[in-house]
Biopython code that builds the backbone (N, CA, C, O; Angstrom):
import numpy as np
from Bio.PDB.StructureBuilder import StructureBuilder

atoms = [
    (1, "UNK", "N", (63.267, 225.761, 244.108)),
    (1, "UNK", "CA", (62.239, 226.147, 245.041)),
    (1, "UNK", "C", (62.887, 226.227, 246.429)),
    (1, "UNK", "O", (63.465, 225.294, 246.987)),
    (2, "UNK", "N", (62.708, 227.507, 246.930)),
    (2, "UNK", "CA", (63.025, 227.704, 248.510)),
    (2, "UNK", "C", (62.479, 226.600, 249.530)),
    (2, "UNK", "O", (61.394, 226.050, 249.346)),
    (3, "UNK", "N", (63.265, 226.330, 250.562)),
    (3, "UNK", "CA", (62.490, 225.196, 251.555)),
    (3, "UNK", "C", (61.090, 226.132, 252.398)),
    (3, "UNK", "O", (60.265, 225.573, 253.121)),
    (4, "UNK", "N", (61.097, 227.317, 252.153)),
    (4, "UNK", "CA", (59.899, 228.495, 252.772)),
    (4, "UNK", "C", (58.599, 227.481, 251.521)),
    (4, "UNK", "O", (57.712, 226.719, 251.905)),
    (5, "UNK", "N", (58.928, 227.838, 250.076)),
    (5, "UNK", "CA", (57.965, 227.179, 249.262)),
    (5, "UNK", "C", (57.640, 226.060, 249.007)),
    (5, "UNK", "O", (56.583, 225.732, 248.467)),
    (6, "UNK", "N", (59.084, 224.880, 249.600)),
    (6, "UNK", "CA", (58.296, 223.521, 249.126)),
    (6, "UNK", "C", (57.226, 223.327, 250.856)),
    (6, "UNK", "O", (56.170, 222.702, 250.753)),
    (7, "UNK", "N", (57.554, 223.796, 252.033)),
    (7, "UNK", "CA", (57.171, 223.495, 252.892)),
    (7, "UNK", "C", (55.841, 224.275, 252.874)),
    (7, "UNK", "O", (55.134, 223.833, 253.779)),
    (8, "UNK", "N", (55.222, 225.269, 252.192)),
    (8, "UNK", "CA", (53.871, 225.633, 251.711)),
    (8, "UNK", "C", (53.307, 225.026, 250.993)),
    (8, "UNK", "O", (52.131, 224.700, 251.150)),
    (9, "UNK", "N", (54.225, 224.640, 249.744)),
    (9, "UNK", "CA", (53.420, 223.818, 248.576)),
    (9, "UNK", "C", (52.730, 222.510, 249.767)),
    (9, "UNK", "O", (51.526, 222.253, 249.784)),
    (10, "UNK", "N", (53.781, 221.784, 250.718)),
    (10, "UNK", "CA", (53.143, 220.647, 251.056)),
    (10, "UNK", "C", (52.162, 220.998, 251.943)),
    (10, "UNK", "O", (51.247, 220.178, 252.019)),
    (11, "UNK", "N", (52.058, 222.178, 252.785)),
    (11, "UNK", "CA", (50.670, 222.371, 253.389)),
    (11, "UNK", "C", (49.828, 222.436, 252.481)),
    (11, "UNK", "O", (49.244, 221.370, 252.289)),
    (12, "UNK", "N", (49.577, 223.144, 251.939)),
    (12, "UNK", "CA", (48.903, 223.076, 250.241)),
    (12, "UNK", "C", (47.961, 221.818, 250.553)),
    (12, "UNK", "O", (46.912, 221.570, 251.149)),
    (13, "UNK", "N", (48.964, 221.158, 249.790)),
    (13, "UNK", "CA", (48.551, 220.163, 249.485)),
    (13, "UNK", "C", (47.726, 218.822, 250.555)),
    (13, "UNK", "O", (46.727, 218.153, 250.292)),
    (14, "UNK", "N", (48.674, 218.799, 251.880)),
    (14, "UNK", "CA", (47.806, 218.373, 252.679)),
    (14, "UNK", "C", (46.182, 218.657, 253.496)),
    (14, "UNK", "O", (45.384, 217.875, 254.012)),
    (15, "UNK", "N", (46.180, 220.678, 253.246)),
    (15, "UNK", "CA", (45.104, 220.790, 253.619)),
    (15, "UNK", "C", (43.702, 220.419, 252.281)),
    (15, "UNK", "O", (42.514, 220.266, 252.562)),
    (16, "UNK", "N", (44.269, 220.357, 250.960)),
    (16, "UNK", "CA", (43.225, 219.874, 249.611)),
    (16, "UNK", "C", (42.869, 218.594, 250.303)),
    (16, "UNK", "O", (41.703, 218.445, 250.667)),
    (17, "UNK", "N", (43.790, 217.617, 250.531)),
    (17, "UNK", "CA", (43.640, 216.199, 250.889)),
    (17, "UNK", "C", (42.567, 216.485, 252.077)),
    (17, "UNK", "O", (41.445, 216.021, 251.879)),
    (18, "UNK", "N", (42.757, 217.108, 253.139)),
    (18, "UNK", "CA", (42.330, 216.780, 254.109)),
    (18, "UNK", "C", (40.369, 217.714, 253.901)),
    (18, "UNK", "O", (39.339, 217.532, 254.551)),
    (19, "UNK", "N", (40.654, 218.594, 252.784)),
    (19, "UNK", "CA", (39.160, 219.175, 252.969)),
    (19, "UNK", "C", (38.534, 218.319, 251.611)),
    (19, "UNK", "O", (37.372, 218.575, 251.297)),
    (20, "UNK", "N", (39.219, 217.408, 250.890)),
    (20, "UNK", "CA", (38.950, 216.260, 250.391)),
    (20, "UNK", "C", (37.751, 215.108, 251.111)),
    (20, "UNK", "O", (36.588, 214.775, 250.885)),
    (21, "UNK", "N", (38.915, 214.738, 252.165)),
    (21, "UNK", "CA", (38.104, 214.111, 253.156)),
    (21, "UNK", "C", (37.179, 214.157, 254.306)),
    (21, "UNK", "O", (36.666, 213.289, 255.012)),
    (22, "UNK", "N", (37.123, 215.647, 254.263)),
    (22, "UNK", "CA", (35.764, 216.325, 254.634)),
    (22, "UNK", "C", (34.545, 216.144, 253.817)),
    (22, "UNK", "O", (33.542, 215.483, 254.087)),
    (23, "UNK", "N", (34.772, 216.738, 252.938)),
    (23, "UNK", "CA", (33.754, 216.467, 251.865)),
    (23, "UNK", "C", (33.314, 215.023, 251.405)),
    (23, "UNK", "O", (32.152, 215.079, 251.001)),
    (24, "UNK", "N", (33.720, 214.035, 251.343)),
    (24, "UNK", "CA", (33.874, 212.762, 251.036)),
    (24, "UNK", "C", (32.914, 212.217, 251.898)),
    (24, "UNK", "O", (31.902, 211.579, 251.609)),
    (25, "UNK", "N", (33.480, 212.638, 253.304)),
    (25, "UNK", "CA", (32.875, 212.237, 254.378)),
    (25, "UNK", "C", (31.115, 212.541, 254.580)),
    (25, "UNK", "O", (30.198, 211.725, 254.488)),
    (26, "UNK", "N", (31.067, 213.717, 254.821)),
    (26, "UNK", "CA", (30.245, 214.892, 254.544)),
    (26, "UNK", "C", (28.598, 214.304, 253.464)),
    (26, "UNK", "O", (27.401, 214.165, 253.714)),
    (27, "UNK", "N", (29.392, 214.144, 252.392)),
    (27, "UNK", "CA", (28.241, 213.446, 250.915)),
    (27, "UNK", "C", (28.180, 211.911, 251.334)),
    (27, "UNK", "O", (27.036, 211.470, 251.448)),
    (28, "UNK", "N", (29.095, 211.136, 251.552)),
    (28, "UNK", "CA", (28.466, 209.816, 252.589)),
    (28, "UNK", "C", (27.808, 209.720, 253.300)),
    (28, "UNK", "O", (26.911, 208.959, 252.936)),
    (29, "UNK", "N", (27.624, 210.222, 254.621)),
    (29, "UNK", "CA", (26.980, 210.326, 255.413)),
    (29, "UNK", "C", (25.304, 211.113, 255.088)),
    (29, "UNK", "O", (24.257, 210.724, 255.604)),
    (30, "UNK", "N", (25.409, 212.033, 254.316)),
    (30, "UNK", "CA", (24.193, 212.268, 253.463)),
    (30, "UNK", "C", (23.474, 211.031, 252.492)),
    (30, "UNK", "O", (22.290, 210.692, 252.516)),
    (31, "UNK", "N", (24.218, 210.653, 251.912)),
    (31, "UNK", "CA", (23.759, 209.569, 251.192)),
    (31, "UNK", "C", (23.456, 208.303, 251.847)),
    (31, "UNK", "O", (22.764, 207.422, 251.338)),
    (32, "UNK", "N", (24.003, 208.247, 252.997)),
    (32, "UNK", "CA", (23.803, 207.120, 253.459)),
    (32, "UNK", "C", (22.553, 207.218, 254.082)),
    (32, "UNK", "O", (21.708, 206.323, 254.046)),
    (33, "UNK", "N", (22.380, 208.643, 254.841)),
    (33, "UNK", "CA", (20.683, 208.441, 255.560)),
    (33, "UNK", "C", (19.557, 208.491, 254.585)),
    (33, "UNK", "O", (18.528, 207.867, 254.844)),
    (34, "UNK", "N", (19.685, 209.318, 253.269)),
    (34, "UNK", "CA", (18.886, 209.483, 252.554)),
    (34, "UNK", "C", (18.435, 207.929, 251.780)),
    (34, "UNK", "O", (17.345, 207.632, 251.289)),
    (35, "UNK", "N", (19.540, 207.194, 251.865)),
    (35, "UNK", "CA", (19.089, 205.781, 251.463)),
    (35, "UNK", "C", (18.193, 205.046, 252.686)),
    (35, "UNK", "O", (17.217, 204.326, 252.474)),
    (36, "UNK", "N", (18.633, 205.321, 253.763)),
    (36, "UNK", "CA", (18.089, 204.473, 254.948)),
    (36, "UNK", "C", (16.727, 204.965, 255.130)),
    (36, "UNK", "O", (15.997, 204.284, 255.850)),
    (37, "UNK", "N", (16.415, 205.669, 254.781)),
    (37, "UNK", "CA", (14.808, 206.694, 255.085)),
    (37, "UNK", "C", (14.218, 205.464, 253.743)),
    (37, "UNK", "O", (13.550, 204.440, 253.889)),
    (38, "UNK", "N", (14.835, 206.138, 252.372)),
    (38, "UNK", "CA", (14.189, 205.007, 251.349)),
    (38, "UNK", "C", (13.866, 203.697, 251.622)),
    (38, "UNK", "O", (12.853, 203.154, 251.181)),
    (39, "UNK", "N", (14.670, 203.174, 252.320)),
    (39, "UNK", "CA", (14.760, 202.174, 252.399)),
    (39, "UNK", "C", (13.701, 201.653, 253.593)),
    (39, "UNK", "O", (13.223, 200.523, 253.696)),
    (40, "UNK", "N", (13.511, 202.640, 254.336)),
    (40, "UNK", "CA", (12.344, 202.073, 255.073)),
    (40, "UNK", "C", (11.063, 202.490, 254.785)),
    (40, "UNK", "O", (10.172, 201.926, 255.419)),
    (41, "UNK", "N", (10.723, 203.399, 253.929)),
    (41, "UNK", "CA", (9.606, 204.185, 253.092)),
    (41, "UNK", "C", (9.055, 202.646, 252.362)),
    (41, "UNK", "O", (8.044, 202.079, 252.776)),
    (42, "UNK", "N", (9.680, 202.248, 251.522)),
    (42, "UNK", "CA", (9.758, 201.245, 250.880)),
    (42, "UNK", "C", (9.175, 200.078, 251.369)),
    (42, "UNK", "O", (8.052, 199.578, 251.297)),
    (43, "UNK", "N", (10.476, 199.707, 252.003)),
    (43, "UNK", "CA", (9.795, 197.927, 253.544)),
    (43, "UNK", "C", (7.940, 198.941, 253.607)),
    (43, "UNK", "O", (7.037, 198.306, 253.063)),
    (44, "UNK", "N", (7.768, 199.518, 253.859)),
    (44, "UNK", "CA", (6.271, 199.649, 255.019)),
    (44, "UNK", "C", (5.742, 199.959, 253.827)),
    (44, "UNK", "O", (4.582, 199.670, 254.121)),
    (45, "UNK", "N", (5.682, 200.283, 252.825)),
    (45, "UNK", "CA", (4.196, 199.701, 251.517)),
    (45, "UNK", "C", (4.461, 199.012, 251.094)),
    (45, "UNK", "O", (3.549, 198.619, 250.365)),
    (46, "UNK", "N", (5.396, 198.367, 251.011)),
    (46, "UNK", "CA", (5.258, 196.514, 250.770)),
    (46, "UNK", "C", (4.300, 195.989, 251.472)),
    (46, "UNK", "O", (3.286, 195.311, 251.304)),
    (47, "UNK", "N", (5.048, 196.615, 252.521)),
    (47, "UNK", "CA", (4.397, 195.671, 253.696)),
    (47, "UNK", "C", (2.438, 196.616, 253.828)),
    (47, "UNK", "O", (1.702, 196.537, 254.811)),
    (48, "UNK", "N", (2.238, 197.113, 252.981)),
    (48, "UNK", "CA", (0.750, 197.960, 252.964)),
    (48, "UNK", "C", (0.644, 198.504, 254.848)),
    (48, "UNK", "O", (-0.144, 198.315, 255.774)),
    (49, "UNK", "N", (2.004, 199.276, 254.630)),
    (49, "UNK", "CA", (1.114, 199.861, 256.405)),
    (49, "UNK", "C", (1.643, 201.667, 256.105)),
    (49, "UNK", "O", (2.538, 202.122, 255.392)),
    (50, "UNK", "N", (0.829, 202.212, 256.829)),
    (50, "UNK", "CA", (1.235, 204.061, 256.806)),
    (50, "UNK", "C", (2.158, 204.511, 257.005)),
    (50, "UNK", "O", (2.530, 204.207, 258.138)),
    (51, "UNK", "N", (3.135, 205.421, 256.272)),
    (51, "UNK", "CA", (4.374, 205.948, 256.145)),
    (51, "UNK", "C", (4.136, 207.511, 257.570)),
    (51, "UNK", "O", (4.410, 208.677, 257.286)),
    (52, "UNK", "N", (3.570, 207.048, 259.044)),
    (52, "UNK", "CA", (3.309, 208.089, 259.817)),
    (52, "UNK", "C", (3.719, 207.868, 260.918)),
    (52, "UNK", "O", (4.088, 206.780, 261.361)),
    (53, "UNK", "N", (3.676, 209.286, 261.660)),
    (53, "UNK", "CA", (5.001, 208.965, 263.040)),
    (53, "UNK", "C", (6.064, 209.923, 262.644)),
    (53, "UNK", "O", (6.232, 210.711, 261.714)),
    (54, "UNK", "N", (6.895, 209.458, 263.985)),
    (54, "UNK", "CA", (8.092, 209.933, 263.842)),
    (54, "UNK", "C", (8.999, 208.639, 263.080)),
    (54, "UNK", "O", (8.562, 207.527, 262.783)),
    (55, "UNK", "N", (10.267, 209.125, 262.891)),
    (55, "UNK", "CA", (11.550, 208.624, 262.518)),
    (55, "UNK", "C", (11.683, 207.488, 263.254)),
    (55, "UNK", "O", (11.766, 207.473, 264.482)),
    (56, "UNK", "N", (11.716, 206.112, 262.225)),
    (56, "UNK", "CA", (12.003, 204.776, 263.286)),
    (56, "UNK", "C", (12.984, 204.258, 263.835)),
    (56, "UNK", "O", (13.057, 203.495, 264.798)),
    (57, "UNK", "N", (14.027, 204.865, 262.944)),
    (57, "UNK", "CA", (15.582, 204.475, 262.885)),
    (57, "UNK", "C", (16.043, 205.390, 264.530)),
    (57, "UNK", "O", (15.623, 206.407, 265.081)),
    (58, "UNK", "N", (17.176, 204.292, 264.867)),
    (58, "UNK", "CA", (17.950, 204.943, 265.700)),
    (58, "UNK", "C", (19.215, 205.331, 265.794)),
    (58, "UNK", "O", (19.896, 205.484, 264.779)),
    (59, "UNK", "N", (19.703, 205.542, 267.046)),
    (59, "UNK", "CA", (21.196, 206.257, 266.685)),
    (59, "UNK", "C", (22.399, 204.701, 266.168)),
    (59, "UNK", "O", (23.139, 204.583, 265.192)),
    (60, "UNK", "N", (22.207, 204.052, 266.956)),
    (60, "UNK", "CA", (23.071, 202.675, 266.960)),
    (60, "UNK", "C", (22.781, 202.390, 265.773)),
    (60, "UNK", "O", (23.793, 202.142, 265.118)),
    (61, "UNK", "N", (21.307, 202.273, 264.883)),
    (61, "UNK", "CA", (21.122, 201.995, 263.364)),
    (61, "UNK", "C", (22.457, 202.919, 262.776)),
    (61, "UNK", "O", (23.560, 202.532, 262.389)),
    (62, "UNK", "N", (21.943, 204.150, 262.865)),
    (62, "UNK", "CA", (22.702, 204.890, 261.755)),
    (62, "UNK", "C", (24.491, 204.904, 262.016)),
    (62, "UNK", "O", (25.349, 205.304, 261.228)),
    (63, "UNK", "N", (24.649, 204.407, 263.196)),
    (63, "UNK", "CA", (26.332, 203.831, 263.555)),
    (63, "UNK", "C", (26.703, 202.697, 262.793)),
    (63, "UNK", "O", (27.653, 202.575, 262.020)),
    (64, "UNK", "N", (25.741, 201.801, 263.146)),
    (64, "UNK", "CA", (25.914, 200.643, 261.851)),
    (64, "UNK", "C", (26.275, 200.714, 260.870)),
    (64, "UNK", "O", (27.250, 200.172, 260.350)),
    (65, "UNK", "N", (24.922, 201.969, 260.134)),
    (65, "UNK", "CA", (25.263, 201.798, 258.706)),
    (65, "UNK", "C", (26.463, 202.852, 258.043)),
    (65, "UNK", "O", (26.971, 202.838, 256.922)),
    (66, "UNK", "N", (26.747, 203.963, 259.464)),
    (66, "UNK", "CA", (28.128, 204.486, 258.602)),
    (66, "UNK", "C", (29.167, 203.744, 258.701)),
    (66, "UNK", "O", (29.882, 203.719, 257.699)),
    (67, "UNK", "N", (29.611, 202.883, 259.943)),
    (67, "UNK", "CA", (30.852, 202.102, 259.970)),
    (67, "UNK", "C", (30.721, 200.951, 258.957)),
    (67, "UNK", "O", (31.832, 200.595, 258.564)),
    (68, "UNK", "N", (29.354, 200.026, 258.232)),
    (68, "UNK", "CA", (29.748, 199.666, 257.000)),
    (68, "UNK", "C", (29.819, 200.252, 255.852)),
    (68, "UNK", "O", (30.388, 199.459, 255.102)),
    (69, "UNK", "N", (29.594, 201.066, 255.374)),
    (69, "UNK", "CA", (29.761, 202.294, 254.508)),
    (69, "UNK", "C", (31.207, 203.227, 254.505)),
    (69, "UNK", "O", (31.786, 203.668, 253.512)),
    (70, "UNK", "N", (31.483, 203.335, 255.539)),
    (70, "UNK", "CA", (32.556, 204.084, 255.564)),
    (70, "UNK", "C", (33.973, 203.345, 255.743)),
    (70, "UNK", "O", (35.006, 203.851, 255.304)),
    (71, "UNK", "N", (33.943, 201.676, 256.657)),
    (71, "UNK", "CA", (34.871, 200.544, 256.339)),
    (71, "UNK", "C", (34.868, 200.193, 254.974)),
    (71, "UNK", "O", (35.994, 200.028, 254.505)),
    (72, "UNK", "N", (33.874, 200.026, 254.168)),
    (72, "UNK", "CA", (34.033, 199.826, 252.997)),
    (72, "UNK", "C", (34.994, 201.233, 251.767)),
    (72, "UNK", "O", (36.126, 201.093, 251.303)),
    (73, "UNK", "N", (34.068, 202.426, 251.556)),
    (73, "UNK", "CA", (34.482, 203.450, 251.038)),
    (73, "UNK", "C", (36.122, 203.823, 251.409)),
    (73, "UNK", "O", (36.922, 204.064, 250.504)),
    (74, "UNK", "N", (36.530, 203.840, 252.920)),
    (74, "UNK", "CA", (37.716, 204.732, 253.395)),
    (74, "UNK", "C", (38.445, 203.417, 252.724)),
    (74, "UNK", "O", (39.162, 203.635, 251.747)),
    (75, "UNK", "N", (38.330, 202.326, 253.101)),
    (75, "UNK", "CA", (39.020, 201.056, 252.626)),
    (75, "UNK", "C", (39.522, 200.945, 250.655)),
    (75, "UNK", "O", (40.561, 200.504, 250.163)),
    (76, "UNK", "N", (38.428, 201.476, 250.043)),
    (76, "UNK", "CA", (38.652, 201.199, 248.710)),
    (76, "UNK", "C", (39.383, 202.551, 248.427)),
    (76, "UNK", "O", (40.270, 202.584, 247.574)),
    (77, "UNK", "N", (39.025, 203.664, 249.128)),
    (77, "UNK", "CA", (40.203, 204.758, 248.789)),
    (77, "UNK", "C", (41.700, 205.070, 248.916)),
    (77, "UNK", "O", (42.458, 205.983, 248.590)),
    (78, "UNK", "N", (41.792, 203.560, 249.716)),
    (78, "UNK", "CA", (43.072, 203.737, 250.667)),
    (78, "UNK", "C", (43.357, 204.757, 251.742)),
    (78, "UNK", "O", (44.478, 205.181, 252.023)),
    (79, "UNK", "N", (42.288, 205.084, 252.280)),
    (79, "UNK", "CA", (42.465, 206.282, 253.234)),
    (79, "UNK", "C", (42.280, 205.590, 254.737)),
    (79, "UNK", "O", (41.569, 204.622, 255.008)),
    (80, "UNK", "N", (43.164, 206.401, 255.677)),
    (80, "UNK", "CA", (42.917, 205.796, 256.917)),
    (80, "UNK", "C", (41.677, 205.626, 257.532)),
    (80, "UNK", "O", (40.966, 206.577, 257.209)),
    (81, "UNK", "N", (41.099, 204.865, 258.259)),
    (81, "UNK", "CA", (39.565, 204.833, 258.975)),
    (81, "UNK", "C", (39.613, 205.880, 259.720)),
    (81, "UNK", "O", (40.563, 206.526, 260.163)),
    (82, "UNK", "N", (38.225, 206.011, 259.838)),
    (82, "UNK", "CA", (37.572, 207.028, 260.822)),
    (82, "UNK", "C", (37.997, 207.560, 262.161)),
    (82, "UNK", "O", (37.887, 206.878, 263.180)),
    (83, "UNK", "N", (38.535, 208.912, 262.158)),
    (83, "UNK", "CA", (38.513, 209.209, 263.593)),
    (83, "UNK", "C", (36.896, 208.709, 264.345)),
    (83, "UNK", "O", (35.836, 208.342, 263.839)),
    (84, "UNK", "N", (37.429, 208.950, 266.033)),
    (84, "UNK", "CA", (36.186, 209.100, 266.727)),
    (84, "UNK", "C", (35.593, 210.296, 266.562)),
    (84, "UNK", "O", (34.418, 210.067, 266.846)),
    (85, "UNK", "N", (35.729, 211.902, 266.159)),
    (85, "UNK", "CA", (34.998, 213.057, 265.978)),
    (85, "UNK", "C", (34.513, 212.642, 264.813)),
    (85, "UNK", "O", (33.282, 212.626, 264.811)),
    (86, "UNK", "N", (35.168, 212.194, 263.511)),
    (86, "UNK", "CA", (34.485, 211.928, 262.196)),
    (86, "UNK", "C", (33.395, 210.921, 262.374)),
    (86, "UNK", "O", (32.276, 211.155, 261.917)),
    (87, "UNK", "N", (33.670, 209.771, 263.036)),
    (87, "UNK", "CA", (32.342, 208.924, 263.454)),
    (87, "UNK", "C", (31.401, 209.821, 264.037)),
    (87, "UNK", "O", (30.260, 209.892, 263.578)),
    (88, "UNK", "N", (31.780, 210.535, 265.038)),
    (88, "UNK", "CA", (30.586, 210.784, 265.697)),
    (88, "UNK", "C", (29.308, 211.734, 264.629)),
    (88, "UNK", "O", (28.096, 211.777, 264.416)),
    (89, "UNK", "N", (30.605, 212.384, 264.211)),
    (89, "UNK", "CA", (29.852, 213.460, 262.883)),
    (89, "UNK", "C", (28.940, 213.150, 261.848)),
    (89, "UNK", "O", (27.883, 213.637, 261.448)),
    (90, "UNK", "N", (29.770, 212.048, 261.484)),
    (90, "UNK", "CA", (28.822, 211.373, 260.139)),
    (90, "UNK", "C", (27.728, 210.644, 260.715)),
    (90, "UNK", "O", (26.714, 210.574, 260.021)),
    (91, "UNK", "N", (27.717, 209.948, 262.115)),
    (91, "UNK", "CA", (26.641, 209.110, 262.594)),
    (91, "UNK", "C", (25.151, 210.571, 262.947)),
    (91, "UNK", "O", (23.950, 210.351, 262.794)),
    (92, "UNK", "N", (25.585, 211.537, 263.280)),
    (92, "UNK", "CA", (24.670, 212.906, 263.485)),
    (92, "UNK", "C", (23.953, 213.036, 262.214)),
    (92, "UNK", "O", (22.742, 213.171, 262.036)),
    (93, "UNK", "N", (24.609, 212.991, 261.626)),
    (93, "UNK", "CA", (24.435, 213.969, 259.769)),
    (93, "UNK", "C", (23.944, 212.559, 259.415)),
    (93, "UNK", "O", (22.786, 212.567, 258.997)),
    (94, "UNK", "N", (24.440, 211.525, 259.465)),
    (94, "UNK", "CA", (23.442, 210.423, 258.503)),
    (94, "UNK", "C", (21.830, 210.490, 259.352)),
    (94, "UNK", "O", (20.805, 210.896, 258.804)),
    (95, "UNK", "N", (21.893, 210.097, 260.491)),
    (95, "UNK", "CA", (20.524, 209.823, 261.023)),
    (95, "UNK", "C", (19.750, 211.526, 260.582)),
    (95, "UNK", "O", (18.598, 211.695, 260.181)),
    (96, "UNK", "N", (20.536, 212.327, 260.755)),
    (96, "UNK", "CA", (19.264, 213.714, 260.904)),
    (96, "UNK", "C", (19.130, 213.406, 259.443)),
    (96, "UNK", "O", (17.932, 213.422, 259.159)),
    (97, "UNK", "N", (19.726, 213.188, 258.614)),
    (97, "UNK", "CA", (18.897, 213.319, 257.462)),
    (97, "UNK", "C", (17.989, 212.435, 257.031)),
    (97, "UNK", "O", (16.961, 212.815, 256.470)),
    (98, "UNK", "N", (18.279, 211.091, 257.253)),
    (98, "UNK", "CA", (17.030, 210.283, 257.237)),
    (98, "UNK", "C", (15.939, 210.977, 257.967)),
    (98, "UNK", "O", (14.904, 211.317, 257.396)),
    (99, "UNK", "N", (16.198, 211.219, 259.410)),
    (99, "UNK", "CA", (15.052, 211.519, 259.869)),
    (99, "UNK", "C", (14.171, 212.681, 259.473)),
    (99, "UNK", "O", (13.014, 212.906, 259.827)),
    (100, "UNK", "N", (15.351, 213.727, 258.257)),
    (100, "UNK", "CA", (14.444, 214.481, 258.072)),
    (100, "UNK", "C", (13.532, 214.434, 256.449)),
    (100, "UNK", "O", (12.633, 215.175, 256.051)),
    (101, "UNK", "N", (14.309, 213.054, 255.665)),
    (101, "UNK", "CA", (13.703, 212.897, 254.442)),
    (101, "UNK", "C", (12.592, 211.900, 255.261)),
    (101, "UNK", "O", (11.665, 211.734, 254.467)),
    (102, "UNK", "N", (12.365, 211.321, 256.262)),
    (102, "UNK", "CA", (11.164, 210.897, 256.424)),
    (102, "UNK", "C", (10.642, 211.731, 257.016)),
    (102, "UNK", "O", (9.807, 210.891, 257.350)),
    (103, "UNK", "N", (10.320, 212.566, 257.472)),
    (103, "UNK", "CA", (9.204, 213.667, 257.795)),
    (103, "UNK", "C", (8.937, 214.280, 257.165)),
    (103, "UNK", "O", (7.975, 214.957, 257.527)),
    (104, "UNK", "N", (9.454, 214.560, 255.857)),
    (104, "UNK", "CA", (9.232, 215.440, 254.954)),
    (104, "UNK", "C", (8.436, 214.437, 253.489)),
    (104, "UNK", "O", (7.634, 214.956, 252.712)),
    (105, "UNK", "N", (8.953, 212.781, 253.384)),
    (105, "UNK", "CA", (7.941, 212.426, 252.345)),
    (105, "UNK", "C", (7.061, 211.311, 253.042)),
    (105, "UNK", "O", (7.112, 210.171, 252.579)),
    (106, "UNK", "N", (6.165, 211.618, 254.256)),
    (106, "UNK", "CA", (5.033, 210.822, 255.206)),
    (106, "UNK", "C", (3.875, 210.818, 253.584)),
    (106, "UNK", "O", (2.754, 210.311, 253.627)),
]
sb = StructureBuilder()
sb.init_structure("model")
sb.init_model(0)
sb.init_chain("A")
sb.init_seg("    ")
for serial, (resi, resn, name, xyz) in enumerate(atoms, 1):
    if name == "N":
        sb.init_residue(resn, " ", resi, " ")
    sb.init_atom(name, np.array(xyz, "f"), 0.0, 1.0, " ", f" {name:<3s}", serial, name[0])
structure = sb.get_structure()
């Protein structure tokens, strides 16, 4: 193999890895708000009170719950932690989606 082809093969390969961890990222951060919406759907008919309003959760919540979610996950993959753009990203994308699976099952 030419050094022209192994030095493609390894872009290759680093950009799979890296749209790997896009995606990874991406379905976490989905999953993580879609649990946090459940999860407060839940608490408030226990607790017998109305699933109405806006979105209760805030931004610092949904920071919380990606940096334990994502310390845990990036950790068991062996992958490096979170940039600050990837935090900021996944903390956007987790809360809008909670906020939008609770407006959508009031």
């Amino acid at each position: 193999m030419s050094r022209v082809e192994t030095a493609n093969a390894a872009e290759s390969r680093l950009e799979a890895r890296q749209e790997d961890r896009r995606a990874m990222l991406t379905d976490g951060a989905i999953s993580v708000g879609a649990q946090w919406a459940s999860g407060w759907r839940e608490a408030m008919r226990r607790e017998g009170r109305a699933i109405a309003g806006g979105w209760p959760g805030t931004l610092p919540e949904a920071r919380a719950r990606v940096a334990a979610y994502f310390g845990a996950e990036l950790a068991r993959r062996r992958m490096p932690v979170m940039t600050t753009d990837e935090l900021q990203v996944a903390v956007a994308a987790t809360y809008e989606k909670a906020r939008r699976d609770w407006l959508t099952h009031e």
